[in-house]
N, C-alpha and C positions, 0 to 999 in steps of 0.2 A: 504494500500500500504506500503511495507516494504521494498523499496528499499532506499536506502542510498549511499554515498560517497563511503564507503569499498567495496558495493556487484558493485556500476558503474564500479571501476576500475577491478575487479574481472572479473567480461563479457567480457571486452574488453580483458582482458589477458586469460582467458579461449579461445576465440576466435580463436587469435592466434595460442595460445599452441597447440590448437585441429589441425588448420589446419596443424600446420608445423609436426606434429605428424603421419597426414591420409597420407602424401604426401610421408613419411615412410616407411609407411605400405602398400602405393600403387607399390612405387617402390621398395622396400626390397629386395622381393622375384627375379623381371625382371634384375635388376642390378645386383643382385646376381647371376643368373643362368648365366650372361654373362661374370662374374670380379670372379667367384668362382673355385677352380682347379677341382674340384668335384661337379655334379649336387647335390649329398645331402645336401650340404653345401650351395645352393643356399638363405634359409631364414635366414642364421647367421647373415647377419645384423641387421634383423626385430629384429629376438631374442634377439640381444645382445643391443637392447633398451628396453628388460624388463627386460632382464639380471642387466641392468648397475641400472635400476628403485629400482631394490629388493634390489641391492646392497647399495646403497645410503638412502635407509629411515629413517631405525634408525639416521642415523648421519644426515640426514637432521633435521627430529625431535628433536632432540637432540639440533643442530645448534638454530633452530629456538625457542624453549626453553633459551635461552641467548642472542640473538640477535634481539628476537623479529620477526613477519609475511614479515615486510617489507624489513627486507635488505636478508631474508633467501630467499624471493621468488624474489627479485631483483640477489641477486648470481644465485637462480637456471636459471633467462634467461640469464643471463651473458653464462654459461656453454652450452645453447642449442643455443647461437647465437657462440658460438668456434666451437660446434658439425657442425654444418650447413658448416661452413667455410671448416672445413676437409671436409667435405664429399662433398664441391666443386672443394677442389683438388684433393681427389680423384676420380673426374669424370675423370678433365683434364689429370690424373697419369694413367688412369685405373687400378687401385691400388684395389685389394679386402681388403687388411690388411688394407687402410686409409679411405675404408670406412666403416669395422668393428669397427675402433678406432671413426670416426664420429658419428655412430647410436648411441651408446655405452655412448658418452658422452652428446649426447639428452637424451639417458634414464637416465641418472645421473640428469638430468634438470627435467624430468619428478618426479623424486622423489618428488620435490620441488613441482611443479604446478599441482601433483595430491592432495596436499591440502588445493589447493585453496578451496575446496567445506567445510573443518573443520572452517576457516575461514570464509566463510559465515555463516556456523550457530551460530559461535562465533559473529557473528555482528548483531544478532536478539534475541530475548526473546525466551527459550527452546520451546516454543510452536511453535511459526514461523519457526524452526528450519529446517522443512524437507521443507518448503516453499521457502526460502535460499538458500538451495543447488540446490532445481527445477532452480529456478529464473538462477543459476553460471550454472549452465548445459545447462539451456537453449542457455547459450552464444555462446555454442561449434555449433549450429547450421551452424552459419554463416562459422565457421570452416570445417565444413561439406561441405559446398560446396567451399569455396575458397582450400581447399586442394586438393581434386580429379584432381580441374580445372588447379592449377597452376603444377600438377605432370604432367599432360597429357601435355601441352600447353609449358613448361617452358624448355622441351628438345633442344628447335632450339632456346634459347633468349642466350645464351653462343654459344664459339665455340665448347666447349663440351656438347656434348648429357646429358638432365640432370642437368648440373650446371648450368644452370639458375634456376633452382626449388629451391635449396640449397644458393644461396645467397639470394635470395627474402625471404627467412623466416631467415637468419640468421640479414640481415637489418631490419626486425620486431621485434624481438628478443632482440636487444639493445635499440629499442625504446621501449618495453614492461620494461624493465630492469628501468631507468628511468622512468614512470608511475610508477611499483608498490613500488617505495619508499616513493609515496606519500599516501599509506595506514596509518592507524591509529589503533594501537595495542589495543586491550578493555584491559579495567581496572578489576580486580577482584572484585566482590561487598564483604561485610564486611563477608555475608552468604557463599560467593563462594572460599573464602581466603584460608579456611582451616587452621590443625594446621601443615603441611609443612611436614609432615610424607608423605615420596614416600608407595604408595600402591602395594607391590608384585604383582606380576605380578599371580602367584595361584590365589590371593585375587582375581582378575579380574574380571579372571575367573569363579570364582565361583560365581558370578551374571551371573541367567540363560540369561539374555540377551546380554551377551558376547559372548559367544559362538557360538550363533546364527547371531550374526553378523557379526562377524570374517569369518562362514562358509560360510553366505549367497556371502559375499567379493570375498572368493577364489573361489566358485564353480564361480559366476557369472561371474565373472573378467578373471578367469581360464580356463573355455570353450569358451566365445569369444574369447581371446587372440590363443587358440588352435586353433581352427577353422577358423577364419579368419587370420592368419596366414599362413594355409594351401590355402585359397582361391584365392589369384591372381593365386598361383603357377599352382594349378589345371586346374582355368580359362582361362589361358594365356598362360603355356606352356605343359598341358598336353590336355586341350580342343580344343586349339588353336581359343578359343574367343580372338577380336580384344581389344587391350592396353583400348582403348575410351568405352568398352563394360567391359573389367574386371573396369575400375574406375569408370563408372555409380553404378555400383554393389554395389562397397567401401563405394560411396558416399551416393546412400542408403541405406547402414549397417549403417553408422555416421550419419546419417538425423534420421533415425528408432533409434538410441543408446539418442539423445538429444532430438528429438522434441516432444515427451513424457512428458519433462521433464515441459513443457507448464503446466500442469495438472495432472502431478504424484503428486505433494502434494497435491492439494486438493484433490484425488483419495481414500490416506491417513488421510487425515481428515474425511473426509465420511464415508470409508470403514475400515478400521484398515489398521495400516502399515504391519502388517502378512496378511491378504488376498492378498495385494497386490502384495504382495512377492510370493504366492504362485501362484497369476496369471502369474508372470516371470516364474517362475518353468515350466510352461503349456507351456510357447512360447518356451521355450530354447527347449521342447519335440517335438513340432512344427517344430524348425528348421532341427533338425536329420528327421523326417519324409518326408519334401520338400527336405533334399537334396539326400534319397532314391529313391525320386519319381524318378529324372529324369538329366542330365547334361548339361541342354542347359540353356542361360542365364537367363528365365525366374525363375527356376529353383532354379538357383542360388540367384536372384534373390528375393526372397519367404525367402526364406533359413536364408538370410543374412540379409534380413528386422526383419523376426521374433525374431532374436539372438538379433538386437540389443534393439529391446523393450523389450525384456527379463531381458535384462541387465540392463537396465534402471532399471524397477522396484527392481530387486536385490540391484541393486549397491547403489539406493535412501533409499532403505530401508533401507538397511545393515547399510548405515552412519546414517541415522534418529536412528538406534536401538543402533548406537556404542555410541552416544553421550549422550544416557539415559541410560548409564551403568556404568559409573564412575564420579566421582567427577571432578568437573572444575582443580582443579589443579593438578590432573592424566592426563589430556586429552592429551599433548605430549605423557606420557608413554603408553598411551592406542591405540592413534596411528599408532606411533611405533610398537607396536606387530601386531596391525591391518594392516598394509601396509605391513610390512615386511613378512608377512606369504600370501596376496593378489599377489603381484608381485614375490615373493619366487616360489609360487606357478606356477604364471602366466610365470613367466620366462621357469618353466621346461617344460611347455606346449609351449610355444612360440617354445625352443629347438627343443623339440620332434618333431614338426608338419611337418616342411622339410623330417625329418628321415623317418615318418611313409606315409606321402606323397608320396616318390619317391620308396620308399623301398615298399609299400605294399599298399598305393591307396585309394584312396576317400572313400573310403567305410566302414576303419578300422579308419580313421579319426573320424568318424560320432558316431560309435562304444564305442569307446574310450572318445568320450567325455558325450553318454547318462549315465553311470555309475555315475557319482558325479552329474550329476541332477539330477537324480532318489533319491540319498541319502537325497541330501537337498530338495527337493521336499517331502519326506515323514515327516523330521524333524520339516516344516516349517506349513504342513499341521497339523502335532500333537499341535505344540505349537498355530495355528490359531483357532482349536477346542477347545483346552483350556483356551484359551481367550474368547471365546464366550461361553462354562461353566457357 
């Protein structure tokens, strides 16, 4: 058993994070097609919480490189419990710009609390490491269902439609802020110290297992965030499935994305972390295929389950394989280029998704995203062949 003081507080703030995150991404697209002057423009909010994500990394990293795990990931809930608040007055405003400026400043938080999972392997032995991250992702479970429920449910707890959703995680949010300053920063051991030479960022790279991690990051992070970005819109205002029928959906893309996460490490200790990867590869193909078959919620349904265990596997992997590619005291700089090309990435897909949604249709969505699983799908299966070599 490898849990600890670091990885407890980590669950519970992963928890959170996730819900107030899904609740997002459930409403994003519906407040946006109603607060937007332009139906295209309906997901800008979603987008502009991966938007504000990619933006923020580096200088998250950077930050938390000098101030240490606990006060960088106590600022990032400080910033998602300000997000929250805007974007409870702009329920009350009907304001599309204040809730732009709200999502926006959640994804600036999210910079931060997407690395809670570097943190956890940081508070294990490199072996346990993908174990850690399973254990922190697991947390996001419970997030999976308090998010869907408090989006759906949380419209009539204000006078405004909505803004009850958006205070209830912004009040969690400062109490998460508080908790994680009571994390505990690990110490370098004498081996892991180094001689304090920053390692170019080429240098990195050029350990094959950089690259492949970096990749596995952006394809997998990069088509969920596409695709499910695309999917309330689709479900709710181009299907006209009921709000309670597109967040059952949400809720299980976010159940299917974490609850894997039970036994993705050990899946990796078993099997190698490259098969497992490549098993993602097969769901993310899965999901383009279910959402050909058909547009009804089961459908959808199928679609959105398969992405998010796809994901899992990618996303587990990709951090298991980033953190066996550089030296302990690169691991901000490594990071850094890791996140920022993830969310970089994931942003212009998030963007895209409304555009190519409204403009040209479920169809080209699906399209558009089997192309980079296809790539890292062949990359992951070379490198899992040659592993077993």
């Amino acid at each position: 058993m490898i849990l600890n003081r670091n990885l407890t507080i980590l669950i519970v703030a992963q928890l959170f994070s996730v819900a107030g995150t899904v609740a997002v991404v459930t409403l994003g697209g519906i407040v946006g097609q109603q607060f937007a002057p332009t139906p295209t423009l309906a997901t800008l909010p979603a987008s502009l919480m991966i938007v504000g994500t990619a933006f923020a990394t580096i200088p998250a990293a950077q930050l938390m490189s000098r101030v240490g795990r606990a006060r960088g990931f106590a600022l990032g809930a400080t910033l998602a419990a300000f997000g929250q608040a805007v974007s409870v007055l702009a329920m009350i405003e009907t304001s599309f710009v204040l809730f732009c400026t709200g999502t926006g400043l959640i994804g600036l938080s999210l910079a931060f609390s997407q690395q809670y999972r570097f943190a956890a392997a940081e508070s294990v032995s490199v072996e346990d490491g993908a174990k850690a991250v399973s254990i922190v992702l697991a947390g996001s479970i419970g997030g999976a269902l308090l998010g869907p429920w408090v989006a759906a449910n949380g419209q009539d707890w204000l006078s405004a439609p909505f803004a009850g959703t958006f205070a209830v995680f912004s009040v969690a949010a400062i109490v998460m802020a508080g908790l994680l300053l009571a994390l505990r920063d690990r110490v370098p051991t004498l081996d892991e110290a180094g001689d304090g030479r920053a390692t170019p960022i080429r240098e990195l790279f050029a350990n094959p297992l950089f690259p492949i991690a970096v990749g596995a990051g952006v394809v997998g992070h990069g088509v969920m965030t596409f695709v499910m970005t695309a999917t309330p819109l689709a479900m709710h205002v181009v299907d006209q499935h009921s709000l309670d029928a597109t967040a059952q959906v949400i809720q299980a893309h976010v159940l299917a994305m974490y609850v894997p996460s039970l036994f993705t490490g050990l899946l990796m200790t078993r099997f190698g972390v490259h098969r497992v990867m490549v098993g993602g590869a097969i769901l993310l193909i899965a999901t383009i295929v279910a959402g050909f078959w058909g547009r009804e919620v089961l459908h959808y349904g199928i679609a959105m389950t398969a992405l998010g265990v796809g994901w899992n596997f990618l996303y587990i992997g990709g951090t298991t394989l980033l953190g066996r590619s550089h030296r302990f005291e690169d691991r901000f700089r490594a990071q850094a280029v890791n996140e920022f090309s993830v969310f970089g990435c994931s942003a212009v897909g998030s963007l895209g998704a409304g555009t190519v949604m409204v403009v040209f249709g479920w169809n080209w969505v699906l399209t558009l995203a089997l192309v980079p699983i296809l790539v890292i799908g062949f990359a992951l299966s070379s490198r899992a062949a040659r592993a077993a070599a």
